[in-house]
C-alpha positions in Angstrom: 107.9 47.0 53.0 108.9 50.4 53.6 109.9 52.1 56.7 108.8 55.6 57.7 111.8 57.5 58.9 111.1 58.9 62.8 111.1 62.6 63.2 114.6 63.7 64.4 114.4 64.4 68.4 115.4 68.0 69.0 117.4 68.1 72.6 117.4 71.4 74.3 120.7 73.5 74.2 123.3 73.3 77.3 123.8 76.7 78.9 126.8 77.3 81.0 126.2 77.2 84.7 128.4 80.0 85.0 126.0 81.9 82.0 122.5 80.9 84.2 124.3 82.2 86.9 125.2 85.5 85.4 121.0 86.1 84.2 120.1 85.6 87.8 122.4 88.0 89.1 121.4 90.3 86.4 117.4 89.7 87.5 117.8 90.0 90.7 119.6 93.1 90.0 117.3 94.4 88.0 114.4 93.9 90.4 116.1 95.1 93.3 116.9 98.2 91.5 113.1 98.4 90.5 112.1 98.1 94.3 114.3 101.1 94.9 113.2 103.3 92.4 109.5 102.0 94.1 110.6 103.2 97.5 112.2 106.2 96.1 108.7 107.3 94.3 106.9 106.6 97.0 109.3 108.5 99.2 108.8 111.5 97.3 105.0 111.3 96.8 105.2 111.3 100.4 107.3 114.3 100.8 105.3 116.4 98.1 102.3 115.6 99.9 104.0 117.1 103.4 105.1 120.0 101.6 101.6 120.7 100.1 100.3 120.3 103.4 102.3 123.5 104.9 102.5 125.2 101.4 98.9 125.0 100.4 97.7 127.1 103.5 100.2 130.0 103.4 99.3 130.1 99.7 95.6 130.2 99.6 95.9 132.6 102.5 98.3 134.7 100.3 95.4 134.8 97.6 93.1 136.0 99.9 95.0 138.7 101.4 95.4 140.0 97.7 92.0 140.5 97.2 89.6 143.1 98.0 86.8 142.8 100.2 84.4 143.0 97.3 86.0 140.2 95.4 86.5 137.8 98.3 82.5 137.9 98.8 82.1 136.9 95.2 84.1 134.0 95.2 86.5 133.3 98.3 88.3 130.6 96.8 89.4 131.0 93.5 92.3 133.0 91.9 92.9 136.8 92.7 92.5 139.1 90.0 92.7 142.7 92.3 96.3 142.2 93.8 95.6 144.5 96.4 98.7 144.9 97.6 97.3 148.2 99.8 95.7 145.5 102.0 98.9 144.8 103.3 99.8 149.1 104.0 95.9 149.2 105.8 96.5 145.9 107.9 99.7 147.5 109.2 98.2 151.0 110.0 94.4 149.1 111.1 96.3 146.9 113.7 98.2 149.3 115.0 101.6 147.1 114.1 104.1 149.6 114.4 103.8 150.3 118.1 103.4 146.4 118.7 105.6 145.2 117.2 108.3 146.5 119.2 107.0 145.0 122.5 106.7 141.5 120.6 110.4 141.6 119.9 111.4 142.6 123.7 109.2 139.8 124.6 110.3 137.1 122.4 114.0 137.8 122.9 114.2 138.5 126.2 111.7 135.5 127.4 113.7 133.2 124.6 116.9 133.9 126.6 115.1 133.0 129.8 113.5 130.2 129.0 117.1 128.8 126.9 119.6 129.3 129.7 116.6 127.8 132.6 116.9 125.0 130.3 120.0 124.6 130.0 120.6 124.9 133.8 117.6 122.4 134.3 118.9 119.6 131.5 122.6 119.2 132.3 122.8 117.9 135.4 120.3 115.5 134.4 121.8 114.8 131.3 125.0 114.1 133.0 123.7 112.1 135.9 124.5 114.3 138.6 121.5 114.2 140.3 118.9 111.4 141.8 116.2 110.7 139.6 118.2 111.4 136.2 117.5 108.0 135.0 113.5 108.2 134.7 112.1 111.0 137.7 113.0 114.0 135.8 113.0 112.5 132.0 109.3 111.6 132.7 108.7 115.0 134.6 109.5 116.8 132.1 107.2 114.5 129.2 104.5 115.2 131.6 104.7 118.5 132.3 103.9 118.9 128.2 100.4 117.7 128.8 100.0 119.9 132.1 96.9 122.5 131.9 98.2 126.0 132.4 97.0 126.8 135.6 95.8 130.4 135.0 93.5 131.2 138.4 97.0 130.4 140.6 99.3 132.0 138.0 97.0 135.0 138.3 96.9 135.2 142.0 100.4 134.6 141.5 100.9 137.8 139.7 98.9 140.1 141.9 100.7 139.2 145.3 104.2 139.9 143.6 102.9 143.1 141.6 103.6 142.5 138.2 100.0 142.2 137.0 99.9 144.4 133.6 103.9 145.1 133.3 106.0 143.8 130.7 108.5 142.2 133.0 105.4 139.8 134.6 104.7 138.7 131.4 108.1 138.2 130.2 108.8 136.3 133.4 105.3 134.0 132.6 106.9 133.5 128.9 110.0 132.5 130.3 108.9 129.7 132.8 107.6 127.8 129.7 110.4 125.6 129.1 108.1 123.3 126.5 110.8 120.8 125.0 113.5 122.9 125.6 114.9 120.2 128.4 114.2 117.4 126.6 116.1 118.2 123.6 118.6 119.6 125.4 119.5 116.7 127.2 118.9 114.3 124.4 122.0 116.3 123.0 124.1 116.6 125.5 124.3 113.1 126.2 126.1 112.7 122.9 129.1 115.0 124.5 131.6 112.5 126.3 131.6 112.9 130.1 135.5 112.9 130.1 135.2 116.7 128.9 133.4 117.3 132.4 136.4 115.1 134.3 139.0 117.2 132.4 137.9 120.3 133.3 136.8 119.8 136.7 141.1 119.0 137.1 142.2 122.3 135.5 140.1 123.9 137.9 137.3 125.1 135.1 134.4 126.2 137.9 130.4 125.0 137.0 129.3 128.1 135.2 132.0 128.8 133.2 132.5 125.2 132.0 128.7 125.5 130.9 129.4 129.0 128.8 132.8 128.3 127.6 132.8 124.2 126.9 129.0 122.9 126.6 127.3 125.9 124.6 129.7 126.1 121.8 129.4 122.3 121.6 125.6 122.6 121.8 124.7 125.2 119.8 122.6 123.5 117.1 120.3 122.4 119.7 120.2 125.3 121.9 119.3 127.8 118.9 116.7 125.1 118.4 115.0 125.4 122.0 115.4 129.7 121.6 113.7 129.8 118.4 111.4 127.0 119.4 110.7 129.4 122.4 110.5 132.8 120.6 107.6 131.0 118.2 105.2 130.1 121.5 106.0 133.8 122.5 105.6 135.6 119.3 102.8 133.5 119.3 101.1 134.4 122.2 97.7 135.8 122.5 95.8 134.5 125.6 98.4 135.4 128.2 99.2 138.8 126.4 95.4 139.7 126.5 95.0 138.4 130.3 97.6 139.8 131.6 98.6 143.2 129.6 95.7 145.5 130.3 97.7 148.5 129.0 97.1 148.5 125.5 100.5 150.3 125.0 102.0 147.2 126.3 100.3 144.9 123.9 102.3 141.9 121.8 101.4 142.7 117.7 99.4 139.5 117.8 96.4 141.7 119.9 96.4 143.6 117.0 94.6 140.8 115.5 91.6 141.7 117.2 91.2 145.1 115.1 89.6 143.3 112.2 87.0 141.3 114.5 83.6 143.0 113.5 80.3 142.7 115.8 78.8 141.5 112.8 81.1 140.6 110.4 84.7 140.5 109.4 87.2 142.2 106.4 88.4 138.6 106.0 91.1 140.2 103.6 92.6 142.8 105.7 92.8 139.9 108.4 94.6 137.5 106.1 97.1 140.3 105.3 97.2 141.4 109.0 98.2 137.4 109.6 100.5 137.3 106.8 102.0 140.7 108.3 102.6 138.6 111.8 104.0 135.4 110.4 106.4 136.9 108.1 108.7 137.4 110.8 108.5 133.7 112.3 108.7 132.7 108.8 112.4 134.7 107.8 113.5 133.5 111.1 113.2 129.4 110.6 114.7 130.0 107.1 117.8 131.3 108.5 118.0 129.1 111.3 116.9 126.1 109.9 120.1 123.8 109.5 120.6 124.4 113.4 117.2 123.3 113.9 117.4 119.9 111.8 120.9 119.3 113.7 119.5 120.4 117.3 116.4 118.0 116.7 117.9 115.1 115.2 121.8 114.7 116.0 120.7 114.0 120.3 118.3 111.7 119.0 120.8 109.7 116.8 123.4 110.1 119.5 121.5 109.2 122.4 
């Protein structure tokens, strides 16, 4: 009688604990790096889509101010071929820019300077506690003013009784009162300066005023460029006050020159896109220079706060 050897029982290798532990690490590694690279993709698929956003328009209105009139009829959308870079020389000359150009610049310095130092006056004593209400009255008066209507019939009645209906220094003044965010940032900053600095120099005898020019603008300037430039756009801006309340057309902002290109029937959309690219250009140089202080003035009160 013979006897069938049984098949030899293969056992599974040992691996080291401290080896199983070591692949683990190395997965969990690996798939943690994977989610970041995931986040990081997505974060820049979400930034290329933002920059599109702002890019696309200033482009495709670039193409059409290149165009002639002829060629936008044919097809408004696609490619230029024309460069007509004389649209640019006949939007200048058409709308009159070189005389208004001049009174936009008074305007949006002047009424940024207004507008800057009102809220700087306005946000540091509430910023600093120094008056009732700082803790939620005058916070949540100034939110709600944002989503005030302008109130045009009193502001025009307004300007009749004092006089300075149709002069440069009413409308300055109107441009000026519009404070916007200006407080809000403001004191979202300043709240990140220690109060001590106020206690110290109220000792050495440093008087209100000159404590604000000397002490808290140098410390705030990131944010207070950011409330002057965000006030010189809205003014530079401007159309409906300037074309209410500016009946001298010598006295017009350069964004009345605008209307120039508004037909009866029909408009020269190509001359206007040039005319518009003629009007942003200087907004445009202006946040490129200035934009570190904006980021800074925007986001450094809000991490501080």
């Amino acid at each position: 009688m013979t006897t069938l050897d049984s098949p030899a029982q293969t056992t599974p290798p040992v691996v080291p604990k401290s080896r199983s532990r070591r692949s683990r690490r190395a997965e969990q590694s690996f798939s943690g790096r994977r989610s970041a690279s995931g986040q990081r993709a997505l974060l820049y698929a979400i930034a290329i889509a933002a920059v599109g956003a702002y890019v696309f328009p200033l482009l495709f209105l670039l193409n059409t101010a290149l165009k002639t009139s002829e060629e936008f009829v044919a097809d408004p959308i696609g490619p230029t071929q024309s460069f007509a870079i004389g649209n640019f020389v006949e939007a200048w000359e058409a709308g009159n820019f070189g005389a208004y150009f001049f009174n936009s610049l008074l305007y949006t310095l002047v009424a940024g300077v207004i507008s800057t130092v009102a809220a700087l006056l306005l946000a540091f004593p509430v910023a600093r506690g120094y008056i009732a209400g700082s803790k939620a009255f005058w916070p949540a008066f100034f939110v709600v003013s944002l989503f005030l209507p302008n109130a045009l019939t009193a502001q025009f009645q307004l300007m009749l009784e004092l006089g300075l209906y149709g002069s440069q220094l009413g409308y300055i003044l109107l441009q000026g009162a519009s404070l916007g965010v200006g407080p809000l940032l403001i004191m979202g900053y300043l709240r990140s300066i220690p109060r001590d600095l106020d206690e110290a120099a109220a000792i050495d005898g440093c008087g209100y005023f000159r404590y604000l020019l000397t002490f808290i603008v140098p410390l705030a300037r990131p944010v207070i460029i950011t409330v002057f430039v965000l006030q010189c756009i809205g003014t530079w801006n401007d159309i409906i006050l300037a074309t209410i309340y500016l009946a001298d057309p010598a006295k017009y902002p350069v964004t009345v020159g605008l209307f120039a290109f508004k037909g009866q029937y029909s408009n020269d959309w190509a001359l206007l896109a040039a005319a518009v690219l003629l009007v942003a250009i200087p907004l445009i140089l202006l946040y490129a220079f200035v934009q570190k202080y904006i980021i800074a003035g925007v986001t450094d009160g809000a991490l501080k706060t």
